[in-house]
Structure formats: structure tokens, C-alpha cells
C-alpha positions as CSV (number, residue, x, y, z in Angstrom):
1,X,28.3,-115.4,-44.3
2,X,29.9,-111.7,-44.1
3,X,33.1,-113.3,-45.6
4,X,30.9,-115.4,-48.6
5,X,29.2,-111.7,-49.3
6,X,32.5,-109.7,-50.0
7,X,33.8,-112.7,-52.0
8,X,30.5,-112.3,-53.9
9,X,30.8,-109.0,-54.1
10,X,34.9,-108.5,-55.0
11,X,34.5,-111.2,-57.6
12,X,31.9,-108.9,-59.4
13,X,33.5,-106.2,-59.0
14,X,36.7,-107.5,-60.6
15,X,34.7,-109.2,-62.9
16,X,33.5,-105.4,-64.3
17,X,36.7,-103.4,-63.7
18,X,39.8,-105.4,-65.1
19,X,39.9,-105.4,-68.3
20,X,40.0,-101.8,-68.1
21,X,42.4,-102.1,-65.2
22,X,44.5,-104.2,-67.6
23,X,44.4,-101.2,-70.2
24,X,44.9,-98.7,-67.5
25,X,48.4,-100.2,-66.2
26,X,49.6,-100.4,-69.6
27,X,49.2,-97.4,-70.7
28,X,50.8,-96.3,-67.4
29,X,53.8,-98.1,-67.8
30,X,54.5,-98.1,-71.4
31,X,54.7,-95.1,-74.1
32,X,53.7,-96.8,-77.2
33,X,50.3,-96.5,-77.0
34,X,48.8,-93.4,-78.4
35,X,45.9,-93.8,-76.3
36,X,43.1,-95.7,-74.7
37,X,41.6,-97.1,-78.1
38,X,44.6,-98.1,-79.3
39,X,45.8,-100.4,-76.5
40,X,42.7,-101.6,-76.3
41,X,43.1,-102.9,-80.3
42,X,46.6,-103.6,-80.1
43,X,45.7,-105.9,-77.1
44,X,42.9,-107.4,-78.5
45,X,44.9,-108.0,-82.1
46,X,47.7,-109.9,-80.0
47,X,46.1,-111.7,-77.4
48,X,42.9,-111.5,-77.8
49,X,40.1,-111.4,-74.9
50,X,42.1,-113.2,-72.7
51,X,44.9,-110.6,-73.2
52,X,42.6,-108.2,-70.9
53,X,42.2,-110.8,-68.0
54,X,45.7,-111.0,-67.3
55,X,46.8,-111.4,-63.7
56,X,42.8,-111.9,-62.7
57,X,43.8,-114.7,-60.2
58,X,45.5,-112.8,-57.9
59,X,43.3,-110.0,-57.9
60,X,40.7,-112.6,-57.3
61,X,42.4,-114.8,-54.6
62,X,42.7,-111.3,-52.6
63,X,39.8,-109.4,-53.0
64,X,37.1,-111.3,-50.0
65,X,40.1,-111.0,-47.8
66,X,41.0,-107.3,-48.6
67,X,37.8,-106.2,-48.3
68,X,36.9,-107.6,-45.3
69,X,39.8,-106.1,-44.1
70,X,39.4,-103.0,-45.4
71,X,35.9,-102.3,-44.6
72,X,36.6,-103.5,-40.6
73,X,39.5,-101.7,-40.3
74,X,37.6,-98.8,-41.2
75,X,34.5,-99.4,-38.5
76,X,36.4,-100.9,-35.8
77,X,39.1,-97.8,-36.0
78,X,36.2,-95.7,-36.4
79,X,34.3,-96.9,-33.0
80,X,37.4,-96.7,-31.0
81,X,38.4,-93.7,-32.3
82,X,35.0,-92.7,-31.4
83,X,35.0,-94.3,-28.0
84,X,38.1,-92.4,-27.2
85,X,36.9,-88.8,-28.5
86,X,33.3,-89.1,-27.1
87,X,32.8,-91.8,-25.0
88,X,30.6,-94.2,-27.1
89,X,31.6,-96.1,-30.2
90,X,28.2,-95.3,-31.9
91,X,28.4,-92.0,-31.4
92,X,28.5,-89.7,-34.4
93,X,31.7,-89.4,-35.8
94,X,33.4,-85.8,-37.3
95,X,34.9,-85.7,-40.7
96,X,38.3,-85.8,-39.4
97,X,37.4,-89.1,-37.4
98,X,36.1,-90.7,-40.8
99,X,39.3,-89.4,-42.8
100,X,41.5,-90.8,-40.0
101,X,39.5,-94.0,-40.4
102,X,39.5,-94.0,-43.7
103,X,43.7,-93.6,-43.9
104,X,44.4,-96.7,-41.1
105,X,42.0,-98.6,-43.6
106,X,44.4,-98.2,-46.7
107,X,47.1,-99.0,-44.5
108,X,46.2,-102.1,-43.3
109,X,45.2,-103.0,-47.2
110,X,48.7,-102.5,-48.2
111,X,50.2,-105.1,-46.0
112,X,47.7,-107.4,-47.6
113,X,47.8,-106.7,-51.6
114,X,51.3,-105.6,-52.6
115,X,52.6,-109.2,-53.5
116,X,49.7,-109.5,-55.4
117,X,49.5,-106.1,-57.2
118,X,53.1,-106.8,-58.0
119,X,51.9,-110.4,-59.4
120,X,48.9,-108.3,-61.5
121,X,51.0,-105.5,-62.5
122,X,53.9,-108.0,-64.1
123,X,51.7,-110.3,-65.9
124,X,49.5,-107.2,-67.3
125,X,52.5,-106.0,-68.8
126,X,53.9,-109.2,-69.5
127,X,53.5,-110.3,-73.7
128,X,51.7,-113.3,-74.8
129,X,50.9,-113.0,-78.5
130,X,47.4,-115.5,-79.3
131,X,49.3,-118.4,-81.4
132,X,47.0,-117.5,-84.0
133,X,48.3,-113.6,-84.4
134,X,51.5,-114.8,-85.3
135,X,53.3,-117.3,-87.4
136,X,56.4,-117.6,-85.9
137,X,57.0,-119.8,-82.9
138,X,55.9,-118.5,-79.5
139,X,58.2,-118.4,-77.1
140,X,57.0,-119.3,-73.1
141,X,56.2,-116.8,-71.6
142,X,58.2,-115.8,-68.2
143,X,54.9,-115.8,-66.0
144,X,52.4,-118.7,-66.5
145,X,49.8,-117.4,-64.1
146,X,49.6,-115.4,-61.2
147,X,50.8,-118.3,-58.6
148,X,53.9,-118.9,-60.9
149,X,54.8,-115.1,-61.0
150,X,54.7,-115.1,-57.5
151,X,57.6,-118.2,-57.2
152,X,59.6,-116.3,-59.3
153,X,59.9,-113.1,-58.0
154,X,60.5,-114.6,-54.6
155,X,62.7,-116.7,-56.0
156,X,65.2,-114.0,-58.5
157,X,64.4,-111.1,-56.0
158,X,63.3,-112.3,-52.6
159,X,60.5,-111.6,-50.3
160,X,61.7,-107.7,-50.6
161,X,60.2,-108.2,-54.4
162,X,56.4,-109.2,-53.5
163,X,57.0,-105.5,-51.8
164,X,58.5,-103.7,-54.4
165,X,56.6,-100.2,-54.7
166,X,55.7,-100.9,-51.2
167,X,55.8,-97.0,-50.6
168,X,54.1,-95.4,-53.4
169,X,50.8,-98.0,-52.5
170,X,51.2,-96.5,-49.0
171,X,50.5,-93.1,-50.1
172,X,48.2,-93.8,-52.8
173,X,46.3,-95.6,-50.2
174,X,46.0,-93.9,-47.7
175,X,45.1,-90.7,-48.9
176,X,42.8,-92.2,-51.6
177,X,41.2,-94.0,-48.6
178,X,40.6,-91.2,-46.5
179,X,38.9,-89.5,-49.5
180,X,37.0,-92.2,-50.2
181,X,35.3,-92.7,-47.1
182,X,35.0,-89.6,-45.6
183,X,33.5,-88.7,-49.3
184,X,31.0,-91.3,-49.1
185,X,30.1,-90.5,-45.6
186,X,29.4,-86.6,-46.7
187,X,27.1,-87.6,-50.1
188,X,25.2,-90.0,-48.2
189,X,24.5,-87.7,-45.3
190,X,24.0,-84.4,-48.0
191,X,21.6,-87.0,-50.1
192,X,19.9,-88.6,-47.1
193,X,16.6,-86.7,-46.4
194,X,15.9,-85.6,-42.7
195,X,14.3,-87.9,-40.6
196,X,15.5,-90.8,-42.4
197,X,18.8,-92.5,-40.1
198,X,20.4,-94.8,-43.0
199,X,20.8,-94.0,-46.4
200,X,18.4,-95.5,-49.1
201,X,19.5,-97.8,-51.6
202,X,19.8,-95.5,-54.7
203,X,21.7,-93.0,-52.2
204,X,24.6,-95.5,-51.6
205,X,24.8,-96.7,-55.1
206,X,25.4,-93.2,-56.5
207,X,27.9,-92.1,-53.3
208,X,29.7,-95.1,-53.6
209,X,30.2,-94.7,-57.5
210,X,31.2,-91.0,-56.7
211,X,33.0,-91.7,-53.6
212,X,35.3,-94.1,-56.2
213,X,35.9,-91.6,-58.6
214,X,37.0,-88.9,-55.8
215,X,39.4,-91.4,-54.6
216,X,40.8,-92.2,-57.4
217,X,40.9,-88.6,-58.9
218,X,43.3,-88.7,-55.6
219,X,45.3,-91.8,-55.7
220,X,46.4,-91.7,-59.7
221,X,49.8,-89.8,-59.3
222,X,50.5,-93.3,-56.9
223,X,49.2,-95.3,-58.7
224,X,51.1,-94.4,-61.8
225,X,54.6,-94.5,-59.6
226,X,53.6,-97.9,-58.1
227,X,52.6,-99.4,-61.2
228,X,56.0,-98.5,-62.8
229,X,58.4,-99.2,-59.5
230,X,57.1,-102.3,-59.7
231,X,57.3,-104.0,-63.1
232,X,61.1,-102.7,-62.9
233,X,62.8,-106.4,-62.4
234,X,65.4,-107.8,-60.3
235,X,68.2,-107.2,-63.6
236,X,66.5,-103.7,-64.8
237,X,66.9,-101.2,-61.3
238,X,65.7,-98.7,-63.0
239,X,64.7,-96.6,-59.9
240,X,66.4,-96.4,-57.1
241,X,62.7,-95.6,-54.6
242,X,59.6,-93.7,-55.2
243,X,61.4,-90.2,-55.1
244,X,63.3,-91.3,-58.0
245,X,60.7,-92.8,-59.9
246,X,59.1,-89.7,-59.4
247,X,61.7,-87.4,-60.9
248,X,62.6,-89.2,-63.8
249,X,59.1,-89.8,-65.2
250,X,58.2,-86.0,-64.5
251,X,61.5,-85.4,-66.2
252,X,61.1,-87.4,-69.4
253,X,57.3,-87.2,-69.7
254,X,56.4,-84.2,-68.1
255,X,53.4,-83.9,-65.0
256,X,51.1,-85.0,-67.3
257,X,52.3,-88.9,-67.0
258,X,51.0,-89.0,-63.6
259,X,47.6,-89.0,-64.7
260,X,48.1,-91.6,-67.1
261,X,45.1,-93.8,-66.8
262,X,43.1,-91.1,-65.0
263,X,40.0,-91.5,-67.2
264,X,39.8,-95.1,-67.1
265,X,40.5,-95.0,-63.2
266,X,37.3,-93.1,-62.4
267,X,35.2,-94.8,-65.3
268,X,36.2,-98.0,-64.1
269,X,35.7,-96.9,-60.5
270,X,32.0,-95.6,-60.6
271,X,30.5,-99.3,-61.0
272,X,32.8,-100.9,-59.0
273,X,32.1,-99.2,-56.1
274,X,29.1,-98.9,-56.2
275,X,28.7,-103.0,-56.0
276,X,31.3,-102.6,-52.7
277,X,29.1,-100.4,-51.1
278,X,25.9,-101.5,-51.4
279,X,27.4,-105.1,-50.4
280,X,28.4,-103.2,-47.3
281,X,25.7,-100.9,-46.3
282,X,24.1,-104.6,-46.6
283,X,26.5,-106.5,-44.5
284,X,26.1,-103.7,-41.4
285,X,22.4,-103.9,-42.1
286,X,22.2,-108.0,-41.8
287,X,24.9,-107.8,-38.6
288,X,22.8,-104.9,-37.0
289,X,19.5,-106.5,-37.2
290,X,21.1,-110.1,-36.5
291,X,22.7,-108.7,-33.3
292,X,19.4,-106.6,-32.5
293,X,17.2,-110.1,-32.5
294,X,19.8,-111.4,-29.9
């Protein structure tokens, strides 16, 4: 049921965020645009609506399972962590506990989503134009879907490929995860009124928007470097790791490329998380109360 409840809940949430995801890498990894509008037309012009959903199946395929992940990681670090500081796993944690939490959380999601953030990132970037935006002959496109990209970059680069920008996703996870929970945990108990022991439902939907947005405000220098280390192909090596990749876009583009797609990140991230938590302030509501009856 838990595991049917994240799916539910990660296929809305993907549902609401990746077109502007979609946007968002592009304009990351490519100079041409002259700004969020403008991909958003040239996109559309090209390859139409379905230009946006690019790469949605492996974002899709992942999301119950990275949640799940995610979100357990998080409380069953948490209670240990707990156990081993105070003696009980429900006692009440300190920020550093949550942060700590909140960082082995992003970890453990990294293992899980880098082949298919590298499978997403490639066939975002990748150009289809619609059949009916053109008139010459279109040619096939490298990538035929999500699955397929994944065969080929095993194939041309090996397994090392589904974990290219392996290191940059570290960081960017981890820190944006420590943020985010440790945010949420804060707005929740700053919103909550005394006397009250869980937060109300309009209190998690607006710390789990805001908690997004913090994390993200966090994780965009990352995400930038990740999203750029790993559309560089097998035949392109155009960094050498994520120090590199670092220094030469700072050198050609200036600090301001790595908030490329900072806007979007924490528009797009407000909705989305509040869906994920309110599906799991729900889930540890059904478990308690399904555990209590027993």
C-alpha cells in the first residue's frame, strides 16, 4: 500500500514538474536560449508538446522506488541516530540529527537515480524536430526512449556511463537534502501551534513547498554541473570531473551560469513538494495508527 502511495504520489508530481524540468536542463546546458520564454517557444515550435515530456519514462520508472527510499532512509537513520544519542528512536531529534538524516537520505538516492538522470538529461537535450515543423527528411533520432538511451550508453561507454556526473549529484544531494528536511522539520514545528503534536494539513503543504524551494535554492550550482558532465558523450570528453566542469563554465560564462535554471527550480519545486509531503505525513499517519490498532 505504502509503495502504491509514493507511486501515486511521484507520478503526480512528475506529471506537474517536467515540462519545466525539461526547460530547466536546457537552458542549463545550452547557450542559445535567451531565456525561459524563448526555449519554451523554440521547443514548442519544433517538437511540439511532446518535446517537453522528453525522458518522462525514466523519471517515472524511478520515482515510487526513490521515494520510498528516500523518505525511509531518512526516518530509519533518523531513529537510530536517535536511539544512539538518546536512548529511544522516538525521541525528539536536534537539528543537527535531522540535517544528518537528511544528508544519508540524498546519499542513498544517488545510488538509485543516476543512470536514469543520465537517461533524462540526454534525451532532454537530445533534438527531435515534429515531422510537421520541417520539410526536410528527419533523420532517427540517436535515443528512441528512455530504455533505448540506457542500451546505448551502456553499450558506447559502459556501466561507468549510467554514472557519469556521479559526483556532482552527490553534493547536490546531499546538501540540498539536509536542507530540505531539516527546513521542513523547522516550518512545521515554527507553524505548528502549541498543544497540537503533528502538523495540520495546510502546515505541511506550505513547508513542504518551501522546504523545496530552500533545497533547491541549495542544490542549483550541482545541479547545473551534473546536468552538463553528463550529456558530455563517450566521443566529446569535454570535462575531465566535476572540478573541471566547474572551472571552465565559471570561466566562459561567468558565476552566474551556475544558477542557470534557478527560477524554474524553485517554481517548479513549490507544488511538487508539497504533493511529496503531504503523501508522507500521510503514509506515517496510516502506518502509526495501523501499528497502534495492533
Amino acid at each position: 500500500t505504502i509503495s502504491y502511495i509514493f507511486s501515486v504520489s511521484g507520478g503526480l508530481s512528475t506529471a506537474v514538474g517536467y515540462p519545466l524540468d525539461t526547460v530547466k536542463v536546457r537552458i542549463q546546458t545550452e547557450n542559445h536560449y535567451r531565456g525561459f520564454w524563448h526555449c519554451v517557444q523554440e521547443t514548442y515550435r519544433t517538437e511540439k508538446v511532446r518535446g517537453f515530456y522528453k525522458g518522462v519514462t525514466a523519471s517515472a520508472l524511478a520515482v515510487s522506488v526513490v521515494s520510498s527510499v528516500s523518505f525511509g532512509t531518512y526516518k530509519n537513520f533518523l531513529g537510530a541516530l536517535c536511539k544512539l544519542r538518546y536512548g529511544a528512536a522516538d525521541a525528539k531529534p536536534s537539528k543537527l540529527d535531522v540535517s544528518l538524516a537528511g544528508a544519508a537520505a540524498g546519499a542513498a538516492r544517488v545510488v538509485l537515480t543516476n543512470p536514469s538522470e543520465v537517461a533524462k538529461v540526454r534525451m532532454q537535450t537530445q533534438r527531435n524536430p515534429c515531422p510537421s515543423t520541417t520539410h526536410q527528411p528527419v533523420s532517427k533520432p540517436k535515443y528512441q526512449g528512455s530504455l533505448h538511451c540506457l542500451k546505448v550508453i551502456i553499450k558506447e561507454e559502459g556501466f561507468g556511463g549510467l554514472y557519469k556526473g556521479c559526483s556532482a549529484l552527490l553534493c547536490r544531494d546531499c546538501s540540498a537534502s539536509a536542507v530540505y528536511f531539516l527546513s521542513y522539520s523547522a516550518l512545521c514545528d515554527w507553524l505548528t501551534p502549541d498543544g497540537r503534536n503533528k502538523p495540520g494539513f495546510l502546515v505541511v503543504l506550505l513547508s513542504g513547498g518551501f522546504a523545496g524551494v530552500l533545497a533547491w535554492g541549495f542544490g542549483t550550482p550541482m545541479d547545473v554541473i551534473k546536468s552538463r558532465m553528463q550529456i558530455d558523450e563517450s566521443d566529446q570528453h569535454k570535462y575531465k570531473g566535476l572540478i573541471h566542469c566547474v572551472r571552465e563554465s565559471v570561466r566562459k560564462e561567468g558565476v552566474k551560469v551556475l544558477f542557470k535554471g534557478l527560477g524554474l527550480n524553485c517554481i517548479r519545486a513549490f507544488p511538487v513538494n508539497m504533493v511529496v509531503f503531504v503523501t508522507y505525513e500521510g503514509v506515517l499517519r496510516f502506518t502509526d495508527h495501523y501499528i497502534n490498532k495492533k
